[in-house]
NUDRENNU-404836 format. One record per residue (C-alpha): residue number from 0; residue in one letter; x, y, z. Coordinates in steps of 0.25 Angstrom, whole numbers, padded with zeros to 4 digits. Each point is the difference from the previous one (the first is absolute). Layout:
<recs>
<rec pos="NUM" code="A" u="X" v="Y" w="Z"/>
...
</recs>
This chain:
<recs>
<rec pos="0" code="X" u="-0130" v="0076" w="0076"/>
<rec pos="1" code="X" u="0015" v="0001" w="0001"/>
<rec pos="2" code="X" u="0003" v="0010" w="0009"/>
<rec pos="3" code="X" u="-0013" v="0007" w="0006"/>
<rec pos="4" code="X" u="-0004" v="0014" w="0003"/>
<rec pos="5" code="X" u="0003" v="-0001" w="0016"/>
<rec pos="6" code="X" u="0014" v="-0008" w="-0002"/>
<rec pos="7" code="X" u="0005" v="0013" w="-0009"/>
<rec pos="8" code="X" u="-0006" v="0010" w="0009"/>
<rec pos="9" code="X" u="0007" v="-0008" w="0011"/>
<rec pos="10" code="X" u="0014" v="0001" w="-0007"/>
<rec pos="11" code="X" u="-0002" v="0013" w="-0004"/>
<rec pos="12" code="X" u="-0003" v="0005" w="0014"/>
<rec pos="13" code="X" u="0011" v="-0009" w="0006"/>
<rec pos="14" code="X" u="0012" v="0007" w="-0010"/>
<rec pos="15" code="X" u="-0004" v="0012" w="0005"/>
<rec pos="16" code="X" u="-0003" v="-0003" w="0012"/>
<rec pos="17" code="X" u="-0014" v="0008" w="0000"/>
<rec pos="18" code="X" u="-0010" v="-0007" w="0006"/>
<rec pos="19" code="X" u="-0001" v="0003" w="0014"/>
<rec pos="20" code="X" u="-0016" v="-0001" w="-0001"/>
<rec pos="21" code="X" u="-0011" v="-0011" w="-0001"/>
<rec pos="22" code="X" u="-0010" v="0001" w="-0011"/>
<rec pos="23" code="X" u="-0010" v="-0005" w="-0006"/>
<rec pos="24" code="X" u="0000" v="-0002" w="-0016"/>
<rec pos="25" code="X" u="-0009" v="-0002" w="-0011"/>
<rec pos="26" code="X" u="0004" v="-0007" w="-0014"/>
<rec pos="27" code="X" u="-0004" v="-0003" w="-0013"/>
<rec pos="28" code="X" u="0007" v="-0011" w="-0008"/>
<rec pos="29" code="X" u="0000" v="-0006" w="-0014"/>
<rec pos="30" code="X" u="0004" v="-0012" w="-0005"/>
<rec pos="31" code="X" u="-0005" v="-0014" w="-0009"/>
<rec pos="32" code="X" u="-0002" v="-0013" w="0007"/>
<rec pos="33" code="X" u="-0002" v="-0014" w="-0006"/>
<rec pos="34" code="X" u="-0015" v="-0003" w="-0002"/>
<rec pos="35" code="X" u="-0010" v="-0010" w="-0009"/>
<rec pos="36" code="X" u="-0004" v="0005" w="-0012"/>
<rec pos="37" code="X" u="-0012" v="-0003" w="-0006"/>
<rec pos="38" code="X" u="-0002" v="-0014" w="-0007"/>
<rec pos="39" code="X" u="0003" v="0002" w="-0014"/>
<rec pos="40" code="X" u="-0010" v="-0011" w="-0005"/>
<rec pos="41" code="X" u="-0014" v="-0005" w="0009"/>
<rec pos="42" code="X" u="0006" v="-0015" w="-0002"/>
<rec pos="43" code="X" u="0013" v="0004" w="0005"/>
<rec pos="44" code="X" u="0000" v="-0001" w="0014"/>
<rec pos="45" code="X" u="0015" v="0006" w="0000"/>
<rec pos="46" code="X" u="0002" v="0013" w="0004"/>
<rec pos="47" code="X" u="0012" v="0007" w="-0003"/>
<rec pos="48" code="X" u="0009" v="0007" w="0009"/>
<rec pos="49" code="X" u="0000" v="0016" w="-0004"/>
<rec pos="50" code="X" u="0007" v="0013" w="0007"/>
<rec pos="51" code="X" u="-0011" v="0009" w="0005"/>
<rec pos="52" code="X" u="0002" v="0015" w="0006"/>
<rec pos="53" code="X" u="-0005" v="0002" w="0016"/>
<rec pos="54" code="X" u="0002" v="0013" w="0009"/>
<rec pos="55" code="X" u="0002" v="-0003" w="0014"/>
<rec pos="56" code="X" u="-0004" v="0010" w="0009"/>
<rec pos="57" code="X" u="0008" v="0001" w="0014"/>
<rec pos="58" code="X" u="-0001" v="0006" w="0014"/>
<rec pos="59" code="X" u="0012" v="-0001" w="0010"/>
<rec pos="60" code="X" u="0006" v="0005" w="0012"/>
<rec pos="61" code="X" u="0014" v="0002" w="0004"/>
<rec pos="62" code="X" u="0006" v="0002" w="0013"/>
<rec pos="63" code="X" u="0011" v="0008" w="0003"/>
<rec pos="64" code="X" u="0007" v="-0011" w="0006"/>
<rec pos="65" code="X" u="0001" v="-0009" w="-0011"/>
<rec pos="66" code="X" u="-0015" v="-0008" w="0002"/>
<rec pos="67" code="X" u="-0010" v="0001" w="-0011"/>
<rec pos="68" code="X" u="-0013" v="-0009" w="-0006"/>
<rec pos="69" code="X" u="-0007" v="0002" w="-0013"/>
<rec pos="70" code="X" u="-0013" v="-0004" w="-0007"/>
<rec pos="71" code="X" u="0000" v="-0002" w="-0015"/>
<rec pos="72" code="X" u="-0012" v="-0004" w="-0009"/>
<rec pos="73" code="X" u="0000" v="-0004" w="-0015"/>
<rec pos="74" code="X" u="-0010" v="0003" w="-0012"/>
<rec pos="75" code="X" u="0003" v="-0006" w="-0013"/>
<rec pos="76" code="X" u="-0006" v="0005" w="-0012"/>
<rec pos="77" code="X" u="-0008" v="-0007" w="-0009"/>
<rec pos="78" code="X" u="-0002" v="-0012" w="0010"/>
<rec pos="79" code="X" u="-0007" v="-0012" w="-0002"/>
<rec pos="80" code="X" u="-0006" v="-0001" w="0013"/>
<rec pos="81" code="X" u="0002" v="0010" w="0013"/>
<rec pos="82" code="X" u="0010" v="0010" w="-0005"/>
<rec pos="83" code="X" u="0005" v="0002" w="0015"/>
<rec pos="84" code="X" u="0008" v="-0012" w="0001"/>
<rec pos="85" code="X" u="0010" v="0002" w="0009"/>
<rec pos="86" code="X" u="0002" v="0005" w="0015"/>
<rec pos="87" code="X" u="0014" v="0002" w="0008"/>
<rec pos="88" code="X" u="0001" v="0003" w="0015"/>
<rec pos="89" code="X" u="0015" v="0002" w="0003"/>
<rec pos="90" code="X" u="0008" v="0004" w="0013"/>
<rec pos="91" code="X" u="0016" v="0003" w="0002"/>
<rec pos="92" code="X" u="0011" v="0007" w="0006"/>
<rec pos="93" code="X" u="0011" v="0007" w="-0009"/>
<rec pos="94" code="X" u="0013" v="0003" w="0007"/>
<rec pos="95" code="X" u="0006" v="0012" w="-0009"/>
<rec pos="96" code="X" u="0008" v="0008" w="0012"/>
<rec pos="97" code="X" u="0013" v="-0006" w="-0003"/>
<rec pos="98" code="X" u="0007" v="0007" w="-0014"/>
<rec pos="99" code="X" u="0007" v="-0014" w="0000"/>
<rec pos="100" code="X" u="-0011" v="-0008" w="-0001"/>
<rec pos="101" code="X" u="-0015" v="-0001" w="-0005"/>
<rec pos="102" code="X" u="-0009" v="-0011" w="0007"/>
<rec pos="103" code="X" u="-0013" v="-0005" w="0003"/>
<rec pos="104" code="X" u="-0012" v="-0012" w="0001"/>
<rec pos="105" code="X" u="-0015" v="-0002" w="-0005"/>
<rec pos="106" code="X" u="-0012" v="-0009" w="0001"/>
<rec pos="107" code="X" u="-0010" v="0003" w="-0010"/>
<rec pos="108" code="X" u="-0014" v="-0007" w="-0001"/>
<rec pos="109" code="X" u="-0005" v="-0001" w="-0015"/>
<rec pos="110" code="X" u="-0016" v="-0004" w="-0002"/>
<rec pos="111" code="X" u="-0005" v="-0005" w="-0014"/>
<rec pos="112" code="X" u="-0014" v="0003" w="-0004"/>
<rec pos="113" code="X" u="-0007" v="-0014" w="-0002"/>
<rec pos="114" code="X" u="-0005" v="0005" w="-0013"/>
<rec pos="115" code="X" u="0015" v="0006" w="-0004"/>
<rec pos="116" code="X" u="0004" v="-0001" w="-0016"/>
<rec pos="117" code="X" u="0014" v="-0003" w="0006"/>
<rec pos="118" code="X" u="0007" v="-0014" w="0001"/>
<rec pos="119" code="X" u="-0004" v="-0007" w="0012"/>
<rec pos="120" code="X" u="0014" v="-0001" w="0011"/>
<rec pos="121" code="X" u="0000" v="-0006" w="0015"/>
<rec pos="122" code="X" u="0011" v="0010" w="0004"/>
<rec pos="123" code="X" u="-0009" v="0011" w="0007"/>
<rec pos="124" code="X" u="0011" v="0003" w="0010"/>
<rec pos="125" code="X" u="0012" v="0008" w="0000"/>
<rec pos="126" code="X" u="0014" v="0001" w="0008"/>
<rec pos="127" code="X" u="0011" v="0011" w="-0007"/>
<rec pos="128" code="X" u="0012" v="0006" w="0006"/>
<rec pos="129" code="X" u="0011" v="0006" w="-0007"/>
<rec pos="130" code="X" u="0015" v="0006" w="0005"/>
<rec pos="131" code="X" u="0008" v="0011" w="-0010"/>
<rec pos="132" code="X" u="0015" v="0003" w="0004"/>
<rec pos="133" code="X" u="0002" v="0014" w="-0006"/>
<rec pos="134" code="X" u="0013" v="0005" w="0004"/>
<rec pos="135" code="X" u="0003" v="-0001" w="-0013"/>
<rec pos="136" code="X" u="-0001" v="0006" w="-0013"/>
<rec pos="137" code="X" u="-0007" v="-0014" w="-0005"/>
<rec pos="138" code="X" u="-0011" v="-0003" w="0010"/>
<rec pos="139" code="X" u="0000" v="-0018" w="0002"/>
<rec pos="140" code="X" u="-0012" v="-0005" w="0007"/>
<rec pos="141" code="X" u="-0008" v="-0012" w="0003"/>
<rec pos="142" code="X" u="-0014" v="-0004" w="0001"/>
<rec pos="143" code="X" u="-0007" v="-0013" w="0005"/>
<rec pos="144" code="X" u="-0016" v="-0001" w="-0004"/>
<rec pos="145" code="X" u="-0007" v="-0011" w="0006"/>
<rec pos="146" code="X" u="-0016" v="-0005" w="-0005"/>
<rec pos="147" code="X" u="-0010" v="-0007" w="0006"/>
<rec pos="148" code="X" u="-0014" v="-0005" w="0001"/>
<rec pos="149" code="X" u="-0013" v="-0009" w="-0004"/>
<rec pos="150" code="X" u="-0011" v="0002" w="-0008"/>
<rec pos="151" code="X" u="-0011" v="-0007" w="-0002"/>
<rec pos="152" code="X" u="-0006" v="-0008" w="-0014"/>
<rec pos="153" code="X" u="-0013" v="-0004" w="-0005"/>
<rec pos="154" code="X" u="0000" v="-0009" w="-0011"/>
<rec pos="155" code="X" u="-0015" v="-0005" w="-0001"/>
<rec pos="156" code="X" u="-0006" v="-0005" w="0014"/>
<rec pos="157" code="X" u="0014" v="0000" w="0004"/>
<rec pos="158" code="X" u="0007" v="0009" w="0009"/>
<rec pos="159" code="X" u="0015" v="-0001" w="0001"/>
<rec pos="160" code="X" u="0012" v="0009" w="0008"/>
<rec pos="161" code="X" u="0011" v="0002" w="-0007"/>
<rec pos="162" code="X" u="0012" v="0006" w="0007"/>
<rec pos="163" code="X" u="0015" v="0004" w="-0004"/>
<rec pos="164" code="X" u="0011" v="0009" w="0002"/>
<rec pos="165" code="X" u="0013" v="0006" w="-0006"/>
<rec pos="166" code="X" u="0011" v="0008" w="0003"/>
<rec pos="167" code="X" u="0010" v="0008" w="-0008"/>
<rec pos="168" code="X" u="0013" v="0007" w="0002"/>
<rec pos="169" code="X" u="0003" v="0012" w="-0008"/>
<rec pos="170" code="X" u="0014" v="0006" w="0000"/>
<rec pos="171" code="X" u="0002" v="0014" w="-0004"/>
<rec pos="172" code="X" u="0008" v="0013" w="-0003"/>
<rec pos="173" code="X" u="-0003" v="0014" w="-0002"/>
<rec pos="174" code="X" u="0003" v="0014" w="0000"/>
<rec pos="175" code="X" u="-0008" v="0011" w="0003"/>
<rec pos="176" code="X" u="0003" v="0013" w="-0006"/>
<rec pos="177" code="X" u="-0008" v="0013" w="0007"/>
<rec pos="178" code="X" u="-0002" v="0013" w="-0007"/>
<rec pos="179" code="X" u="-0005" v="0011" w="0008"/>
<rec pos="180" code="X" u="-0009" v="0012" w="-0004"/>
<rec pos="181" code="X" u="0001" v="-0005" w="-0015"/>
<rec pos="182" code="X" u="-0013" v="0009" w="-0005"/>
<rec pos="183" code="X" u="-0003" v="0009" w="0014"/>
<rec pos="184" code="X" u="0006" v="0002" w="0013"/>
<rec pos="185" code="X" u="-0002" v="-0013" w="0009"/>
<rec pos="186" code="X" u="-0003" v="-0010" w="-0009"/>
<rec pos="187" code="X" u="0006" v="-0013" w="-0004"/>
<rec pos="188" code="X" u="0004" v="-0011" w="-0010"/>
<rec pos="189" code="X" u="0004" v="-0013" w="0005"/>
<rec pos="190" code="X" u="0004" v="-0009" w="-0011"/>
<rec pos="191" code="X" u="0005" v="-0015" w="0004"/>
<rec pos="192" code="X" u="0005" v="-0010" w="-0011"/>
<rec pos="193" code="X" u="0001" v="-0014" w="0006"/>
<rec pos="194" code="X" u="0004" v="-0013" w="-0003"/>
<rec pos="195" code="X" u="-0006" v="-0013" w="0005"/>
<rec pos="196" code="X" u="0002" v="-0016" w="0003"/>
<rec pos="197" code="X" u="-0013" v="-0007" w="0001"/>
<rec pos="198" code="X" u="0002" v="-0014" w="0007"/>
<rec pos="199" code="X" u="-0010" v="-0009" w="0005"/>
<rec pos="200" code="X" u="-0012" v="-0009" w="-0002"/>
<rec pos="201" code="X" u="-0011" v="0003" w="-0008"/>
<rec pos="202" code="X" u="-0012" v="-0011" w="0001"/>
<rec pos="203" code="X" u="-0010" v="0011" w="0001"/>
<rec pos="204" code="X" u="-0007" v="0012" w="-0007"/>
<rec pos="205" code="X" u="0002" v="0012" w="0011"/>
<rec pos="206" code="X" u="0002" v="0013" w="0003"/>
<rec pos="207" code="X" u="0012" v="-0002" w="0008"/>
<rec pos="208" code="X" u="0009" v="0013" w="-0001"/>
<rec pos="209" code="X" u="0012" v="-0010" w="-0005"/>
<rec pos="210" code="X" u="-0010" v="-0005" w="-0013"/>
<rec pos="211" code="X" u="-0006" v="0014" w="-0003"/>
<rec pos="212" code="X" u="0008" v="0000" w="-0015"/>
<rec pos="213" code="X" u="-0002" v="-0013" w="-0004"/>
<rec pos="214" code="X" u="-0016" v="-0001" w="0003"/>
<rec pos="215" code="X" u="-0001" v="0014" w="-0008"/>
<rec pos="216" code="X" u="0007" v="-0007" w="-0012"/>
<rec pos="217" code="X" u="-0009" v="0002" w="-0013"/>
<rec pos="218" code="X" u="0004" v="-0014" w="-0004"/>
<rec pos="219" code="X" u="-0005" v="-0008" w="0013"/>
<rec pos="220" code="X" u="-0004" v="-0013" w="-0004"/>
<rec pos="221" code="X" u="-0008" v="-0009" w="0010"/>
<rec pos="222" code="X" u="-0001" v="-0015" w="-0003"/>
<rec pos="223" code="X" u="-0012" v="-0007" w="0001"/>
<rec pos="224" code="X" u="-0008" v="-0013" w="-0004"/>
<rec pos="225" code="X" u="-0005" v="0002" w="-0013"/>
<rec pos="226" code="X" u="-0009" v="-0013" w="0002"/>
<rec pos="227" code="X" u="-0007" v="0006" w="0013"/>
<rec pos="228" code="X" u="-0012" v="0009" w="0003"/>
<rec pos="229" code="X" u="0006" v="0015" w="0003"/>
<rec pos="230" code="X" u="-0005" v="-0001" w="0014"/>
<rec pos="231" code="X" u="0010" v="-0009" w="0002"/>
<rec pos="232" code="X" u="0012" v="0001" w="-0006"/>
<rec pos="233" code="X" u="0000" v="0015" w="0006"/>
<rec pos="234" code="X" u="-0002" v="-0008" w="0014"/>
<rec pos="235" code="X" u="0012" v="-0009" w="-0007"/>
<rec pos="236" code="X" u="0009" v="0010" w="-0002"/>
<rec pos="237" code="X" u="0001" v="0004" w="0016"/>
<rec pos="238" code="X" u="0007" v="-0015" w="0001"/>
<rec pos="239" code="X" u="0005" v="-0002" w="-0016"/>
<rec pos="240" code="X" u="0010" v="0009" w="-0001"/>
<rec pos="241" code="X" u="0015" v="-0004" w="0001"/>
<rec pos="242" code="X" u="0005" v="-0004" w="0014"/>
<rec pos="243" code="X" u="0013" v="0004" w="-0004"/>
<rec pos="244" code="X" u="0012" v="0003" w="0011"/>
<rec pos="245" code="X" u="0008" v="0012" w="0005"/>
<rec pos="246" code="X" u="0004" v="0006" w="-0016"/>
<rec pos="247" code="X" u="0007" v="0013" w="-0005"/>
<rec pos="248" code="X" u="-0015" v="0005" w="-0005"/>
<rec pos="249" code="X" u="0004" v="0013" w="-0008"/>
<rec pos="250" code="X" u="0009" v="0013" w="-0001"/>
<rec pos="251" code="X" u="-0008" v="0014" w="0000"/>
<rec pos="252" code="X" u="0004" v="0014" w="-0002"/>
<rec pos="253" code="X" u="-0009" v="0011" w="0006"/>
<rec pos="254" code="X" u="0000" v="0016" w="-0001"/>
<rec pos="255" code="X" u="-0007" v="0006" w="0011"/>
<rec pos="256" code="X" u="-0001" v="0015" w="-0002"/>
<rec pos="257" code="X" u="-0007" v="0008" w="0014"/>
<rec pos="258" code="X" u="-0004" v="0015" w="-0001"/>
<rec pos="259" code="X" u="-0003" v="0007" w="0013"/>
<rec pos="260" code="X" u="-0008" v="0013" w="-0001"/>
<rec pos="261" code="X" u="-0006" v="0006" w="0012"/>
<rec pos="262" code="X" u="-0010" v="-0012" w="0006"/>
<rec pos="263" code="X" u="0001" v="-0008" w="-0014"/>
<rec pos="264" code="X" u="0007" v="-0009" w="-0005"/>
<rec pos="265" code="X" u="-0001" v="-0006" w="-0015"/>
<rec pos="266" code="X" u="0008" v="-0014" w="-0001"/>
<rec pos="267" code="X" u="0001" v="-0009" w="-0015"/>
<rec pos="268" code="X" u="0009" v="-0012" w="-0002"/>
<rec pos="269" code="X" u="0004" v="-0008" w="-0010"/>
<rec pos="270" code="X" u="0005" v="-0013" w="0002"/>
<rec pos="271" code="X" u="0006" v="-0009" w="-0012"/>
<rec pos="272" code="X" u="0004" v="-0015" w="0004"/>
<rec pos="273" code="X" u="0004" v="-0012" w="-0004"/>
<rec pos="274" code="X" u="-0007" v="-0013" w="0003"/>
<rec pos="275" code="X" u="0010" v="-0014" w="0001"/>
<rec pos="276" code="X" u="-0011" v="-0008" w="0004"/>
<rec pos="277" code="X" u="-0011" v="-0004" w="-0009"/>
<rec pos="278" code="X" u="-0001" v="-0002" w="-0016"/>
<rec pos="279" code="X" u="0002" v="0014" w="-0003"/>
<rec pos="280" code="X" u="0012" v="0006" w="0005"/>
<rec pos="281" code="X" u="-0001" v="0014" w="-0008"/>
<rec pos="282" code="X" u="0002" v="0014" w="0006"/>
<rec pos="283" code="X" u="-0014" v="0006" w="0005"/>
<rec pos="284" code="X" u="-0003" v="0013" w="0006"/>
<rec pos="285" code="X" u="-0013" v="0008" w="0008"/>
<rec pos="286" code="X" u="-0003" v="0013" w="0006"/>
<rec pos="287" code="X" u="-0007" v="0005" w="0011"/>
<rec pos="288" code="X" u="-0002" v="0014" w="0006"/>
<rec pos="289" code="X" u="-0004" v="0004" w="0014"/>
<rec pos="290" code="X" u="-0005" v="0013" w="0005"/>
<rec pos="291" code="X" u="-0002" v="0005" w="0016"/>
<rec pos="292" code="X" u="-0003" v="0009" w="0007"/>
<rec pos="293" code="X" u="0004" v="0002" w="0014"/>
<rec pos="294" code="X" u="-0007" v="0006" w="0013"/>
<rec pos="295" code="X" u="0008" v="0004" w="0013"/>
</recs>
């Protein structure tokens, strides 16, 4: 979801060098997520690829020093089958002391439902880290995002394990600009436009942090047998899609925008990008919202 709630806070917080206490924080976020629509004809066993909305509650906890871990869950609306189709355990370290540099590493656990409306992927793990030089007025930075994982396929009396991974680097640059008591004393507007390079593989649907724009693209197309029953070309397109090599995958503008009031924080973005893989290559954009609350 581009830019999460916590990562604003946490940049927030490091420019003005604020937090000095852990907390515990509670979120609510918005977005839309590629999910199967409903067959358009009961002959057609072909089910098309639609945005749906879901809302992700969060709960997380951050240490003082830098160390935190989250728990995120997903409902989608007007799901197929079981609208919580999505759970994320993740654990980090961010490293936001030094005013010339922002850093930091994260594992995250992702757990489909079995009866999940979204595109079935192997990749169920998660390693990200990222690095931000800003000692100058145009922040560059960096970040390597690796996926991994297995999953496993029943076509008929046959069970089959799939398993996959793909990686991505994402170069980057920013400029955060920070408004202070904007509408009451102690509040704060930080507004972040950014730039970014996304380079990698993609052989897999996932919710790897590097792919988040291009799997919420309203014009996802998924390839598929026509000839074959539906249980099985969605079991296909785990090991169908293109095993292309390291590529230049697409060029994205975001625009975070964080306000700080009190304990809450209310954090939209919009992203717009451009695809260079694929047979559509036109601009795109999505939005997504968060809202926390935090308790120290």
């Amino acid at each position: 979801m581009s830019q999460s709630l916590a990562e604003l806070e946490k940049q927030l917080d490091s420019l003005l060098s604020k937090r000095e206490k852990s907390e515990f924080m509670i979120g609510i976020g918005y977005g839309n997520n590629p999910a199967y629509g409903s067959k358009v004809v009961a002959s057609n066993e072909d089910r098309p690829i639609v945005m749906k909305t879901f809302v992700t509650p969060t709960l997380g906890y951050y240490h003082k020093k830098g160390f935190y871990a989250t728990a995120s869950a997903y409902y989608l609306f007007d799901a197929i089958g079981d609208p919580w189709f999505e759970w994320d355990f993740s654990a980090g370290y961010d490293y936001t002391k030094n005013r010339n540099f922002l850093t930091g590493i994260s594992y995250t656990k992702y757990i489909f439902s079995d009866s999940s409306d979204v595109p079935a992927t192997p990749i169920n793990n998660e390693l990200f880290a990222y690095f931000y030089y800003r000692n100058w007025w145009v922040q560059p930075g960096i970040s390597l995002d690796l996926g991994w994982g297995s999953k496993e396929e029943k076509i008929g009396p046959v069970t089959r394990n799939v398993s996959g991974k793909d990686w991505n680097i994402v170069a980057a640059i920013r400029h955060p600009f920070v408004f202070m008591d904007v509408i009451k004393p102690d509040d704060a507007f930080l507004i972040t436009p950014s730039l970014g390079l996304t380079m990698g593989t993609a052989h897999y649907y996932s919710n790897l942090k590097a792919f988040q724009y291009i799997s919420r693209s309203p014009k996802l197309k998924w390839e598929g047998k026509e000839d074959r029953p539906e249980a099985l070309r969605n079991a296909l397109q785990l090991s169908s899609s293109n095993k292309t090599g390291f590529e230049v995958r697409a060029l994205d503008f975001t625009l975070n925008v964080s306000y700080v009031v009190g304990k809450f924080t209310i954090a939209p973005s919009y992203t717009v990008f451009r695809p260079f893989q694929g047979t559509d290559k036109s601009l795109m954009g999505y939005f997504t919202a968060r809202v926390g609350f935090s308790i120290k």
